[in-house]
Structure formats: C-alpha cells, structure tokens
VEXKOLKE-982852 format. One record per residue (C-alpha): residue in one letter; x negated, y negated, z negated; chain; residue number from 1. Coordinates in steps of 0.05 Angstrom, whole numbers, plus 5000, padded with zeros to 4 digits. Example, Ala and Ser with C-alpha at 12.3 -4.5 7.8 and 13.67 -1.06 7.14 Angstrom:
{logu:a c1:4754 c2:5090 c3:4844 voza:A tise:1}
{logu:s c1:4727 c2:5021 c3:4857 voza:A tise:2}
This chain:
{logu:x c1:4653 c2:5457 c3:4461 voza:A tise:1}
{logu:x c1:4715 c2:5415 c3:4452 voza:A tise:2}
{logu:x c1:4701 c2:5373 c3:4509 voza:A tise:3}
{logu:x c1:4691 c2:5430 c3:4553 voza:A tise:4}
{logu:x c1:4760 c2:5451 c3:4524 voza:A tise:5}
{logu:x c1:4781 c2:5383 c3:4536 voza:A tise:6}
{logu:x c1:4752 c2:5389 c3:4613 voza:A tise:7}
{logu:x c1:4779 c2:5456 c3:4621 voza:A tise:8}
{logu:x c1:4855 c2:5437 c3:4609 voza:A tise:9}
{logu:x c1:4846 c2:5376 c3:4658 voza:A tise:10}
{logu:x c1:4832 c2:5419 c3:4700 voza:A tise:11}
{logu:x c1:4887 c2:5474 c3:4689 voza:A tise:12}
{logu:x c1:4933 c2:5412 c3:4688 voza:A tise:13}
{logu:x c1:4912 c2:5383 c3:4753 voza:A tise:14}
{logu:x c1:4919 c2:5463 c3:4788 voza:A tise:15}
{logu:x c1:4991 c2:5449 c3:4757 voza:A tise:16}
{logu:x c1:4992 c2:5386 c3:4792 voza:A tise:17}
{logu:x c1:4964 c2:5412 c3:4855 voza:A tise:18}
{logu:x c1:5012 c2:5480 c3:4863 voza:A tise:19}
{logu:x c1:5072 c2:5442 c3:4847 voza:A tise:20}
{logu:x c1:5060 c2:5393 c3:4898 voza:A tise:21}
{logu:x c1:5027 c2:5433 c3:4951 voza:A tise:22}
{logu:x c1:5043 c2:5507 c3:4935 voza:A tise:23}
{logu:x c1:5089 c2:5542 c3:4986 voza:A tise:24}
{logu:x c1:5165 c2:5557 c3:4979 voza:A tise:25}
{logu:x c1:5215 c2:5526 c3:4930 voza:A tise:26}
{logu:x c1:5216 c2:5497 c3:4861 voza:A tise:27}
{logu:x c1:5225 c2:5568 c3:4828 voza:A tise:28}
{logu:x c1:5172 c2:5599 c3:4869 voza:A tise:29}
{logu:x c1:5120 c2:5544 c3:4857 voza:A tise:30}
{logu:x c1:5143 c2:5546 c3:4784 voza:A tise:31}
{logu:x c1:5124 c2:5622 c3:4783 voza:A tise:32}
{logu:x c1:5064 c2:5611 c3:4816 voza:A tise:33}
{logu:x c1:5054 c2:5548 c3:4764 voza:A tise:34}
{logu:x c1:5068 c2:5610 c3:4710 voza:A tise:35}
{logu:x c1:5022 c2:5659 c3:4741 voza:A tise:36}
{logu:x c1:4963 c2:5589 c3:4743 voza:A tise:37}
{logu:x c1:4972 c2:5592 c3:4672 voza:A tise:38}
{logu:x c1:4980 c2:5663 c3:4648 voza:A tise:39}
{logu:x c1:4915 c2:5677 c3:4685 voza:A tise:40}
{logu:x c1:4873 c2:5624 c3:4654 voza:A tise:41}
{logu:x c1:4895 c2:5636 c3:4590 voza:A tise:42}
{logu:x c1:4886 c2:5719 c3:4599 voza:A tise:43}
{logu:x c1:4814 c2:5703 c3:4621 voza:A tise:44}
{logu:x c1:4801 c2:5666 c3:4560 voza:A tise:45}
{logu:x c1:4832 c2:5723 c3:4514 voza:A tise:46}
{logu:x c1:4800 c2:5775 c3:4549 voza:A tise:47}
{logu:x c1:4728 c2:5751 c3:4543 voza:A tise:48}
{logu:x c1:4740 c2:5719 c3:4469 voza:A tise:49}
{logu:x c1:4773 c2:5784 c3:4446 voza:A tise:50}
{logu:x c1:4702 c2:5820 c3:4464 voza:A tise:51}
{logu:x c1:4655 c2:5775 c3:4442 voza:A tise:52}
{logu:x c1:4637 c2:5753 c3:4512 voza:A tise:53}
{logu:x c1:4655 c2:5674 c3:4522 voza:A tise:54}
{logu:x c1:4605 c2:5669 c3:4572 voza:A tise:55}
{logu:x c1:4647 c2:5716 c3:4617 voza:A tise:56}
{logu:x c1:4714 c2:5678 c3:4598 voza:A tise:57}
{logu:x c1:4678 c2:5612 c3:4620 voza:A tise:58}
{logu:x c1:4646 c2:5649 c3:4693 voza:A tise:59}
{logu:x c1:4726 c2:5672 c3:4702 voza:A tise:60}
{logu:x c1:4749 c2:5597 c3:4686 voza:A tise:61}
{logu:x c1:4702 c2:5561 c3:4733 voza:A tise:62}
{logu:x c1:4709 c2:5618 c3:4787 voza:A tise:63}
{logu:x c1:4786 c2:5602 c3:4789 voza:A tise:64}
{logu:x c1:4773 c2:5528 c3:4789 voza:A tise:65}
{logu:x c1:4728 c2:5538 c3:4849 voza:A tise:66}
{logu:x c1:4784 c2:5575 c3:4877 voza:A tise:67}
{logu:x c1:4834 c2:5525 c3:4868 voza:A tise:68}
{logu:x c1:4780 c2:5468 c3:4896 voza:A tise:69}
{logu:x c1:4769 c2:5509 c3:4958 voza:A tise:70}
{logu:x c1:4845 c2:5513 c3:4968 voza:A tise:71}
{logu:x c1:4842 c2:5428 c3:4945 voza:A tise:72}
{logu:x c1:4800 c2:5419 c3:5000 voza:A tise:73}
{logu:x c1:4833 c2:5453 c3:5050 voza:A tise:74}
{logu:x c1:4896 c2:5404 c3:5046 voza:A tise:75}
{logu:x c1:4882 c2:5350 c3:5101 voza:A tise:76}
{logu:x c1:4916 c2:5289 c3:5120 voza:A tise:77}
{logu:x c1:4957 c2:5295 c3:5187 voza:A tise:78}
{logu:x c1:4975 c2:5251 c3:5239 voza:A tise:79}
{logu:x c1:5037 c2:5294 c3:5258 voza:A tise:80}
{logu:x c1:5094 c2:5302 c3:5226 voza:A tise:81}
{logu:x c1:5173 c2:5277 c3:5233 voza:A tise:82}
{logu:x c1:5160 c2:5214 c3:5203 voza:A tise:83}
{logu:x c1:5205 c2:5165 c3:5179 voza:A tise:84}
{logu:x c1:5232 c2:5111 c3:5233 voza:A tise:85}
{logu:x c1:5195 c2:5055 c3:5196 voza:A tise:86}
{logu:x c1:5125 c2:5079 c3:5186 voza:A tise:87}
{logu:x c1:5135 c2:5128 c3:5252 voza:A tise:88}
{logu:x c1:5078 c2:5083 c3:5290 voza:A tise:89}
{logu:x c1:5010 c2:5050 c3:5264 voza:A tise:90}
{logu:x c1:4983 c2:4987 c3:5296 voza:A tise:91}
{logu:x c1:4941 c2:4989 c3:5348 voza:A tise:92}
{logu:x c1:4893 c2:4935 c3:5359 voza:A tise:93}
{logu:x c1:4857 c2:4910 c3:5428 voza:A tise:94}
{logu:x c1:4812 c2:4836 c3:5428 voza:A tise:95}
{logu:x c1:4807 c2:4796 c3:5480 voza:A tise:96}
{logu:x c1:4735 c2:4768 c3:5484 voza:A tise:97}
{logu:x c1:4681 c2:4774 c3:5434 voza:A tise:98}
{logu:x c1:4696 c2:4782 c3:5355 voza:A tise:99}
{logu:x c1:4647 c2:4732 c3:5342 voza:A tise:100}
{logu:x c1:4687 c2:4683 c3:5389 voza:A tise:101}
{logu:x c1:4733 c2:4626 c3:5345 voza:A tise:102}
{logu:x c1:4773 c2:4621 c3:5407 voza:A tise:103}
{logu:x c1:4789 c2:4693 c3:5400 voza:A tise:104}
{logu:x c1:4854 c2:4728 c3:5409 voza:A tise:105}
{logu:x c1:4878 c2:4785 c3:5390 voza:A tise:106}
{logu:x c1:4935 c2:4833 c3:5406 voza:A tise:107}
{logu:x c1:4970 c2:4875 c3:5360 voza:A tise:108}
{logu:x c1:5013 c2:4935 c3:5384 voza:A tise:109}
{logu:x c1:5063 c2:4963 c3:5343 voza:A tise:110}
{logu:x c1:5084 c2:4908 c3:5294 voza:A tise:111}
{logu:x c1:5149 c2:4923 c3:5257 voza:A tise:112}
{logu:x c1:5202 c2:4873 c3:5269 voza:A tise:113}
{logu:x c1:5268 c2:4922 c3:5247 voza:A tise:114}
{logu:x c1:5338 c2:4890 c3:5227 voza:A tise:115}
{logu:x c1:5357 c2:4915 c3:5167 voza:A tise:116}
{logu:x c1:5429 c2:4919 c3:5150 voza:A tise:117}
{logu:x c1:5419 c2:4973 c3:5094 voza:A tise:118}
{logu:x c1:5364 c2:5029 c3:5077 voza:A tise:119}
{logu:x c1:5403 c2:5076 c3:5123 voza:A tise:120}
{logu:x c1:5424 c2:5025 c3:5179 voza:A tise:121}
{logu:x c1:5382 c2:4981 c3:5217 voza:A tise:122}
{logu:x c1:5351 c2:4971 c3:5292 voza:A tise:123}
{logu:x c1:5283 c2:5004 c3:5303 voza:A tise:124}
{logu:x c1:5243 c2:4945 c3:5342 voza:A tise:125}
{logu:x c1:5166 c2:4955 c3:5349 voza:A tise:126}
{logu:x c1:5138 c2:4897 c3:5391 voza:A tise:127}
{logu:x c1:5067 c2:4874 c3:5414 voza:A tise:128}
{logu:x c1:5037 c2:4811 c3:5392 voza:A tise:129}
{logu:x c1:4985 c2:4766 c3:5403 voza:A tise:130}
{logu:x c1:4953 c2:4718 c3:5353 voza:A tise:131}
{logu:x c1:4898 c2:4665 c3:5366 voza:A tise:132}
{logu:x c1:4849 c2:4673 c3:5307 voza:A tise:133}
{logu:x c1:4823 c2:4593 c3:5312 voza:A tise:134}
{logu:x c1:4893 c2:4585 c3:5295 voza:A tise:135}
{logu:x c1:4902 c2:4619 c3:5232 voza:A tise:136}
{logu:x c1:4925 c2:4577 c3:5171 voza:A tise:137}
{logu:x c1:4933 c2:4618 c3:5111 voza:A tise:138}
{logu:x c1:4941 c2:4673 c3:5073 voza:A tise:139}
{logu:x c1:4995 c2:4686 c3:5030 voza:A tise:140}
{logu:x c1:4994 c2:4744 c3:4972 voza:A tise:141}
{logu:x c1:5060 c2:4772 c3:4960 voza:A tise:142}
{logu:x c1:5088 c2:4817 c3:4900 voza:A tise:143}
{logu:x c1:5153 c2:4856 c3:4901 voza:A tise:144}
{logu:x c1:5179 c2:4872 c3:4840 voza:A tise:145}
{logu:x c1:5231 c2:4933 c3:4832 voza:A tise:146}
{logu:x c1:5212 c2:4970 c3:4763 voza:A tise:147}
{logu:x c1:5193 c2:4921 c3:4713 voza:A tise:148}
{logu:x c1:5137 c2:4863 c3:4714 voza:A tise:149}
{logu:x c1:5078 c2:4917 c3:4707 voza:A tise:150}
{logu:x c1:5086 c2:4945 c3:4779 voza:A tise:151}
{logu:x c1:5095 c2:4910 c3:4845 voza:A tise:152}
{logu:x c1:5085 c2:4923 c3:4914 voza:A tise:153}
{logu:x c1:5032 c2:4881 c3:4935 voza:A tise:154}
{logu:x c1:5037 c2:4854 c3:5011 voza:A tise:155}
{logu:x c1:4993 c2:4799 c3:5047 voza:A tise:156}
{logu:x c1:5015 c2:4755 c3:5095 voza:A tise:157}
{logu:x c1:4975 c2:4715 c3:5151 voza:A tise:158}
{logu:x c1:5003 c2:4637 c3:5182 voza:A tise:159}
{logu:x c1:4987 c2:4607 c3:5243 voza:A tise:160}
{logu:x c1:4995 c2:4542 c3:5259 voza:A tise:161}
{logu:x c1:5055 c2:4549 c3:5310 voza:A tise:162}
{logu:x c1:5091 c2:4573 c3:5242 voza:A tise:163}
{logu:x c1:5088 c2:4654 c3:5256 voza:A tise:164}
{logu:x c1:5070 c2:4697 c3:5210 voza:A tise:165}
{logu:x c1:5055 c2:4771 c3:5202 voza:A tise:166}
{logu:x c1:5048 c2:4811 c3:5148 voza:A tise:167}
{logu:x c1:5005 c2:4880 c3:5128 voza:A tise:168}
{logu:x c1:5029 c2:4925 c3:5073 voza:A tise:169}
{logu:x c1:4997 c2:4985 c3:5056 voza:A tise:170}
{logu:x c1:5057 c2:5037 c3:5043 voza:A tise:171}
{logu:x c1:5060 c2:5111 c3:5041 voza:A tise:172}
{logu:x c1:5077 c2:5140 c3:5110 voza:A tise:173}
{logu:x c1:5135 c2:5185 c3:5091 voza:A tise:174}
{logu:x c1:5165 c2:5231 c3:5128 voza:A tise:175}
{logu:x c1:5247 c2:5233 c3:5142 voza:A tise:176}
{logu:x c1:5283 c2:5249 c3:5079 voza:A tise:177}
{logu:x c1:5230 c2:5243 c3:5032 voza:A tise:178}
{logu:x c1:5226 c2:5192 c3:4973 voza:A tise:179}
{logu:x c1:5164 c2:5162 c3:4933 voza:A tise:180}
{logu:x c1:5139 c2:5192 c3:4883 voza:A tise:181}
{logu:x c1:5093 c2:5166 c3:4834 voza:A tise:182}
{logu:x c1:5056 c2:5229 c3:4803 voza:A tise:183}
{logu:x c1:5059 c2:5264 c3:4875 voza:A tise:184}
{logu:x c1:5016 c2:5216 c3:4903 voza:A tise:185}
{logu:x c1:4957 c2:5239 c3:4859 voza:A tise:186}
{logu:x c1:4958 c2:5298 c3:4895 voza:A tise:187}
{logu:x c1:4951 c2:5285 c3:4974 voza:A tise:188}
{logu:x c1:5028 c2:5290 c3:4975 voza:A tise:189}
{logu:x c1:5032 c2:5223 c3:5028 voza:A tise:190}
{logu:x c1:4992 c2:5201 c3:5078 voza:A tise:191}
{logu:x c1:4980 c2:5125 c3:5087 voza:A tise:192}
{logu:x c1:5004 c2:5075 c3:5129 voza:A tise:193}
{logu:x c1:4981 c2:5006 c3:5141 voza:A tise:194}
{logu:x c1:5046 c2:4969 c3:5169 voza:A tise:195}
{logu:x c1:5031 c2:4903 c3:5207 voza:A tise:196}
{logu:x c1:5108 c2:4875 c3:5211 voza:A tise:197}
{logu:x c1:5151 c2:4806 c3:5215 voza:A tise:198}
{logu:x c1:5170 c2:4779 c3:5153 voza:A tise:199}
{logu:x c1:5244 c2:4769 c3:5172 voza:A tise:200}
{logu:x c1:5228 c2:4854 c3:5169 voza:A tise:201}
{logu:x c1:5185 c2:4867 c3:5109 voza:A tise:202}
{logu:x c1:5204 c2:4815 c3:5066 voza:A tise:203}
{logu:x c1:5277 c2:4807 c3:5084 voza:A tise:204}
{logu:x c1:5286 c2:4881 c3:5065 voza:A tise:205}
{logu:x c1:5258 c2:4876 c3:4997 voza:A tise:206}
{logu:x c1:5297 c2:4812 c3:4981 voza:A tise:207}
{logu:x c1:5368 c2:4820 c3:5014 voza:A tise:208}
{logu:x c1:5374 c2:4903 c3:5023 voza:A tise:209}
{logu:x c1:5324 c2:4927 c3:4958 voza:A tise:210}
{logu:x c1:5348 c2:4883 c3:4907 voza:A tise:211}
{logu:x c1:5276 c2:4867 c3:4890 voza:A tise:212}
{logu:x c1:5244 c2:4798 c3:4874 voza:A tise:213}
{logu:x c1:5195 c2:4766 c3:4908 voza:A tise:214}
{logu:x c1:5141 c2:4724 c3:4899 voza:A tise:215}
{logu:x c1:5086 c2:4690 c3:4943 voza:A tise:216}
{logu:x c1:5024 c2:4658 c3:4926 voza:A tise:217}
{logu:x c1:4982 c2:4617 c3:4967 voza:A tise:218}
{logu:x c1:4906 c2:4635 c3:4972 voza:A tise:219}
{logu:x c1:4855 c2:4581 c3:4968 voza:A tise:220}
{logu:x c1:4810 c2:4607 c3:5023 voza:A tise:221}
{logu:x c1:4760 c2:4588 c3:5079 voza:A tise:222}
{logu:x c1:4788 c2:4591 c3:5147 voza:A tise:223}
{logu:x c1:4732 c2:4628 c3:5168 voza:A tise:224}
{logu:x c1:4744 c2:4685 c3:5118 voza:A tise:225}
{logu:x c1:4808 c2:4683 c3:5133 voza:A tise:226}
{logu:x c1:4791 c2:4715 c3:5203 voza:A tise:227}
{logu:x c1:4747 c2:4761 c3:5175 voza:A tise:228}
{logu:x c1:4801 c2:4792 c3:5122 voza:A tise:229}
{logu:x c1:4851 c2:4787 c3:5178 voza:A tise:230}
{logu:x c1:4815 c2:4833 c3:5221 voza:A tise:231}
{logu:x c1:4800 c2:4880 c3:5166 voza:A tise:232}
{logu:x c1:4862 c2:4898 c3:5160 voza:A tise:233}
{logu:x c1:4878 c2:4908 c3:5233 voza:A tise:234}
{logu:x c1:4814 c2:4946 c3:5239 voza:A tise:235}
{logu:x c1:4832 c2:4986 c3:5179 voza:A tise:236}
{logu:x c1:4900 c2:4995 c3:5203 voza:A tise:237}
{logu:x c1:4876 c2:5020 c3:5273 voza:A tise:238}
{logu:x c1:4836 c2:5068 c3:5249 voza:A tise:239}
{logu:x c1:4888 c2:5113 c3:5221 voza:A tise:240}
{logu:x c1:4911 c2:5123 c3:5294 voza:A tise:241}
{logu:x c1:4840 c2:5166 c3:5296 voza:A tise:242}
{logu:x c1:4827 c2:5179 c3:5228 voza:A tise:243}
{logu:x c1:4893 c2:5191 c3:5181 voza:A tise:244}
{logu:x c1:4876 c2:5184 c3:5098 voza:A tise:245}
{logu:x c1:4918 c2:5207 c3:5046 voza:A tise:246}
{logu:x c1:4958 c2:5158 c3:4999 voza:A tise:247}
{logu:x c1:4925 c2:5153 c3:4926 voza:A tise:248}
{logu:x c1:4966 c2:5124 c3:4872 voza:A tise:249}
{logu:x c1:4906 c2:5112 c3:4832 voza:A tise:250}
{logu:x c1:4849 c2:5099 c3:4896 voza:A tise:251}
{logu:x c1:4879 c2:5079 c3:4951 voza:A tise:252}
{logu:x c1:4943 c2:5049 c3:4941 voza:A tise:253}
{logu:x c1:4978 c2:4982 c3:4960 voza:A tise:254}
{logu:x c1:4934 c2:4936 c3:4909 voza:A tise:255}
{logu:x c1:4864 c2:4973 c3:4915 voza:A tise:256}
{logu:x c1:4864 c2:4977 c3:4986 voza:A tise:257}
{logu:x c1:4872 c2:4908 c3:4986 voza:A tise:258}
{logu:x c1:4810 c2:4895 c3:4938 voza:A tise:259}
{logu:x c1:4771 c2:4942 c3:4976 voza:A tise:260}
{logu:x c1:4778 c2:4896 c3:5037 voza:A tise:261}
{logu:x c1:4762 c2:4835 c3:5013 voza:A tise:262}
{logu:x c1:4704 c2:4862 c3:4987 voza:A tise:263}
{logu:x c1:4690 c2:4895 c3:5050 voza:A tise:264}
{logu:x c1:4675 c2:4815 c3:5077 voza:A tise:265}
{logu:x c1:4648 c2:4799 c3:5019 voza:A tise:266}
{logu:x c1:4688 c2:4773 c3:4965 voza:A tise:267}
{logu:x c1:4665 c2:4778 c3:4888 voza:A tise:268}
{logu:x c1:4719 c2:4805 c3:4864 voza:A tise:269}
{logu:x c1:4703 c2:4847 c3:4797 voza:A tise:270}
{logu:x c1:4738 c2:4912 c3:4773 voza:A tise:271}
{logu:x c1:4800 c2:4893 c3:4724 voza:A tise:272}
{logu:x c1:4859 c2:4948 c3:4702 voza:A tise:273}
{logu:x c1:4901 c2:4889 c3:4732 voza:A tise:274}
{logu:x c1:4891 c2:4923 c3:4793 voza:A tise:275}
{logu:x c1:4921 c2:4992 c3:4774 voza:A tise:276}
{logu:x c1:4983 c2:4953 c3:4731 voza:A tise:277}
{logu:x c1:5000 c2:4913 c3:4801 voza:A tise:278}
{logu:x c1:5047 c2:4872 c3:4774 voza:A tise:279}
{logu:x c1:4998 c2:4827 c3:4743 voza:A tise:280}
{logu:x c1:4959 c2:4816 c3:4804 voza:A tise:281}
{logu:x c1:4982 c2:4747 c3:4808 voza:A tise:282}
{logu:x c1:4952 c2:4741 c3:4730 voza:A tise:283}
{logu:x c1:4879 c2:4772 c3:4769 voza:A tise:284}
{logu:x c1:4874 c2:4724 c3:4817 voza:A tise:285}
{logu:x c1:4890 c2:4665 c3:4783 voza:A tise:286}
{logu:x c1:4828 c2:4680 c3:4737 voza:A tise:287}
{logu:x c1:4788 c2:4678 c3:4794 voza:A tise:288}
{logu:x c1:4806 c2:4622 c3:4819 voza:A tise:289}
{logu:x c1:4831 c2:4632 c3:4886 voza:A tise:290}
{logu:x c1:4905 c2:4614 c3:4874 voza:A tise:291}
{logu:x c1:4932 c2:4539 c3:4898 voza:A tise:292}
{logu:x c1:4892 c2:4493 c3:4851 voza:A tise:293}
{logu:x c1:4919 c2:4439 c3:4812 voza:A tise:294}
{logu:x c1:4980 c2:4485 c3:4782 voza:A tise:295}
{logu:x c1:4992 c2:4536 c3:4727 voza:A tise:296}
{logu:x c1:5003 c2:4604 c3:4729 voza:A tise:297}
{logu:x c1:5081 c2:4600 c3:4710 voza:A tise:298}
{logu:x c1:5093 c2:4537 c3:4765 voza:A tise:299}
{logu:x c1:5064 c2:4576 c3:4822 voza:A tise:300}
{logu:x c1:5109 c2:4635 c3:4797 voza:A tise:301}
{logu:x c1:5165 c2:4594 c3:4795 voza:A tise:302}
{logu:x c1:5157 c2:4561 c3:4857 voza:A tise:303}
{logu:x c1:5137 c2:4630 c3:4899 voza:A tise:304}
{logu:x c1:5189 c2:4655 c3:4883 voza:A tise:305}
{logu:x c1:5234 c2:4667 c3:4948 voza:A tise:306}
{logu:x c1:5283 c2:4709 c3:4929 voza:A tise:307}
{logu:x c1:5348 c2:4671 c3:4928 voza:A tise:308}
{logu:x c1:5320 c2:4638 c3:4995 voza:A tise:309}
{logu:x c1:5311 c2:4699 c3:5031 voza:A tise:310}
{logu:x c1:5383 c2:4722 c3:5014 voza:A tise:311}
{logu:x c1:5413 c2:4645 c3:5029 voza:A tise:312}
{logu:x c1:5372 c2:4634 c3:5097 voza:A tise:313}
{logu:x c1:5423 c2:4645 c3:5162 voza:A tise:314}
{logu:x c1:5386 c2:4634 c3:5225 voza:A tise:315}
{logu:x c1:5416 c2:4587 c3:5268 voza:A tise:316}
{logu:x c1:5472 c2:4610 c3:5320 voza:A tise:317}
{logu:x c1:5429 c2:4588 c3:5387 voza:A tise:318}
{logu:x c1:5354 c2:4612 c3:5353 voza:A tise:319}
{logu:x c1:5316 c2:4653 c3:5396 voza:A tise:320}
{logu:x c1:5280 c2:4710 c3:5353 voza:A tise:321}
{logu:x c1:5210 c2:4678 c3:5354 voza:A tise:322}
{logu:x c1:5253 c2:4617 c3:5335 voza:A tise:323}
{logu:x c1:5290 c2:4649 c3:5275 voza:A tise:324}
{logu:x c1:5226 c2:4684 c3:5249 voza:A tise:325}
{logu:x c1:5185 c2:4618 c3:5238 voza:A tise:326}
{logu:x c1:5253 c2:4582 c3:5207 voza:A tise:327}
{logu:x c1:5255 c2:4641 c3:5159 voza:A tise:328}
{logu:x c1:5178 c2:4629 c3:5137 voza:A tise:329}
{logu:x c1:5187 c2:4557 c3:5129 voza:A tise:330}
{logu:x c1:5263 c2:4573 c3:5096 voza:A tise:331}
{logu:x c1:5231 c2:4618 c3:5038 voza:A tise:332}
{logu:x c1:5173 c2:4566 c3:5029 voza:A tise:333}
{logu:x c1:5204 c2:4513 c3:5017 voza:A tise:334}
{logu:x c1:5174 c2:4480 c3:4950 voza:A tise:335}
{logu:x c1:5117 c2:4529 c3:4939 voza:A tise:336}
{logu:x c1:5058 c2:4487 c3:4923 voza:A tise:337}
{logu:x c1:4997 c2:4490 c3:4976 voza:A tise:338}
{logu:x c1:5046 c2:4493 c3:5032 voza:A tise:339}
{logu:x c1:5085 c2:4436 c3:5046 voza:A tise:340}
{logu:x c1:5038 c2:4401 c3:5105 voza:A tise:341}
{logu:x c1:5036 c2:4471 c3:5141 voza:A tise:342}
{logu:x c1:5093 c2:4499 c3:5186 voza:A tise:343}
C-alpha cells in the first residue's frame, strides 16, 4: 500500500508538472486548474475511503491518470513555431558519392556562423559547407560551464586538416522570448535542436558574450570512427527537419544525446550518473580512457581551458572569414596537449 501511495503522488505531482507547463491560459488560471488537479484527487480518495470502498477511490485515481496520459500524449513536438534567430534553421545534410567512400564529401546546409556582439545584438549568417571526411583530424569534447562545476553544456567539435572546424551542440530550440528552464524541460516544454555552427559562433559566444568558461578535451580516437560519429550527428541533426523530438532534461539532453551516438557506432561506453551531473563529463571520459594519454586529469583541464584566449584572440585586419575562423581554432589551442602537430 505505501508504495502505491508513493506511486500515486508521483503521479499527482507529475499532472502538476504537466498542467503548469502545458495547461492553457495564464499562471492564475493554470494554478486553478493545478487546484482543481488536486482537490479532485484528493475528493476521490475521501469519498471512497469515507464508505468503505478503496477499490472505487483507486478505479477514480487511475481513471484520472489515464485522463491526464491521454491528454500527455496528445502534446507533440512541432516543427513550426516563431523560433528564435539562432536555432530558427536545422542542418540539412546532402553526400556526394557513396557513404562508404573515404574520399567522401559532404555538404552541410545551414551551419551557424552568427557575430555576436551581445545576447540581443549580433548578425544572423547561416552558410553551406562542405567537408572532405578523409580529411578529418579530430574530435574535440567541449564543456561550458555557467552554474557551478556540476553542470555544463557539453558541445563536440570536428578538425580537418586545412585547420576548419565545426561544431554540433545539442540545445533546446526555443522560441523568441522564451528562456531555459530546467524543470520545464521534463515536461515536453522545448523541442530540440541539433546546431552544426563555427566555433568563432558557438564558442566565442559562451566565452566573450556568456561569461562562461570553457574547456576542450582532445579525444583519443580512430580516424575511422571519427567519420562514423561525425555523420551521426549530421544524420541525427537532419532528421529533425522530418521528424522534430522534444528536449528531455533527463533523456535527451546535451550530454545523453551525445552518449547515445557514440553508442549508436559502437562505442562501450557504460551508464554513469556522470552523465546526468554534466559537469563531470570530463571526470567520465577520462576513466575510460579516451582522453589525450600521457596527462592527468587536472593538466588537460588546465591546458583546455580557452577561456582567456577566446576573449584575447583579434583576428587579423586583412583575414578573410575562412581565414579568421581557423586562426581562432589554432588561437584557443594553443598549449592543449594532443594538439600541437595539427592545424
């Protein structure tokens, strides 16, 4: 009995959840509704108690939750809606040649290559890109710190041997106005985006506009599973063109998404609460192994750290773009272990 009690108020709390969040109207009418939620759970408990009849109180209780799951299920992800400038377009990705081909290249419409001058202010520049997959060169995991060392944002970016870069984060794709929230995204409140950007863009912001900090990690990986992670994500990232899924804070957010793929080409990588608590990532994959060898934990740290270069870096007055993007990369790089024989 007390764990169905216990059952039954996870459940009354999670209708809470789910009215507040999705309910119609305003805060005080969703409150009232919240109220009403309540009020008639708890009267279909008295009522059945008060006559000796708990099996009726407990056919009222899972009726309602039924209910409330039919209305749950009801609440779809949507690929239209006034979204925010910087997650108003997913990738789109087309191959040239077969996927099987090492001499295969790929382009990518719809990367994000914004200037950021504040949250508010910035030029909106989505280009098309093409990348040669022989040529990749590593993989780079980046965390982005902004509440404390338990949470990060958890990016991953891709090198080529010309010295470009791109990254993929996996981000909420909020609409204009609105702001992330932690607890809404437990309850289908954001669908997901999968940004493929430059890093003067996704980094820069975090570093110089954010106030975050910043650190990258080398992975120790095969070049051939390099390609296969790589187009993963761009695969993964396409398919929300077709196919939109809701944000998850808990399922499908910027870490776990991230495990998921690497699995997804095979990758042991076990189940560890370091994956919910972000933050420690970098403390994950250092016990498996995969980080630049020969270094501890606190050097790499130290070293990938590219805050205070992001923020010094000025590209040169006669740079072309292309230009200034690979002199940023090699600018925030500079001393990280693993990378100083790569452009």
């Amino acid at each position: 009995m007390t764990v169905f009690m216990l059952l039954l108020a996870a459940a009354a709390l999670w209708g809470l959840g789910t009215i507040w969040f999705q309910g119609p109207g305003n805060a005080v009418l969703r409150l009232l509704w919240m109220a009403a939620w309540l009020l008639w759970l708890a009267g279909c408990g008295l009522w059945g108690l008060g006559r000796g009849l708990p099996a009726v109180s407990t056919a009222l209780w899972v009726v309602s939750l039924l209910l409330m799951l039919t209305w749950w299920r009801q609440i779809v992800p949507s690929g239209r809606r006034d979204w925010a400038d910087d997650v108003a377009l997913h990738m789109q990705l087309q191959a040239d040649g077969a996927l099987t081909d090492s001499r295969q290249r790929v382009l990518l419409k719809n990367v994000r290559n914004f200037r950021w001058r504040s949250d508010e202010d910035y030029d909106v520049r989505w280009e098309s890109r093409r990348y040669e997959l022989a040529q990749l060169a590593s993989v780079d995991v980046a965390t982005s710190y902004w509440m404390g060392p338990a949470i990060a944002h958890t990016l991953v970016s891709f090198g080529f041997n010309n010295g470009e870069h791109v990254v993929f984060s996996i981000e909420i794709r909020k609409q204009k106005g609105e702001q992330f929230d932690a607890l809404a995204g437990f309850f289908r409140r954001y669908e997901l985006a999968l940004i493929a950007a430059d890093e003067r863009d996704i980094l820069a912001v975090r570093t110089n506009v954010r106030g975050e900090q910043l650190r990258l990690y080398r992975l120790n990986m095969r070049q051939s599973v390099m390609r296969e992670l790589f187009m993963a994500y761009a695969r993964e990232a396409d398919s929300l063109n077709d196919k939109p899924r809701f944000y998850n804070t808990l399922t499908a957010n910027c870490t776990t998404i991230v495990w998921q793929l690497a699995r997804r080409v095979g990758a042991t990588l076990p189940l560890d609460w370091r994956l919910l608590a972000s933050g420690y990532l970098p403390e994950y994959l250092n016990s498996l192994g995969v980080l630049t060898p020969g270094y501890s934990l606190d050097e790499l740290r130290l070293a990938g750290d590219i805050t205070e270069r992001a923020k010094a870096w000025q590209p040169a007055a006669l740079d072309c773009d292309v230009a200034a993007s690979v002199d940023f990369s090699r600018a925030i790089r500079a001393g990280m272990p693993g990378v100083l024989n790569t452009p």
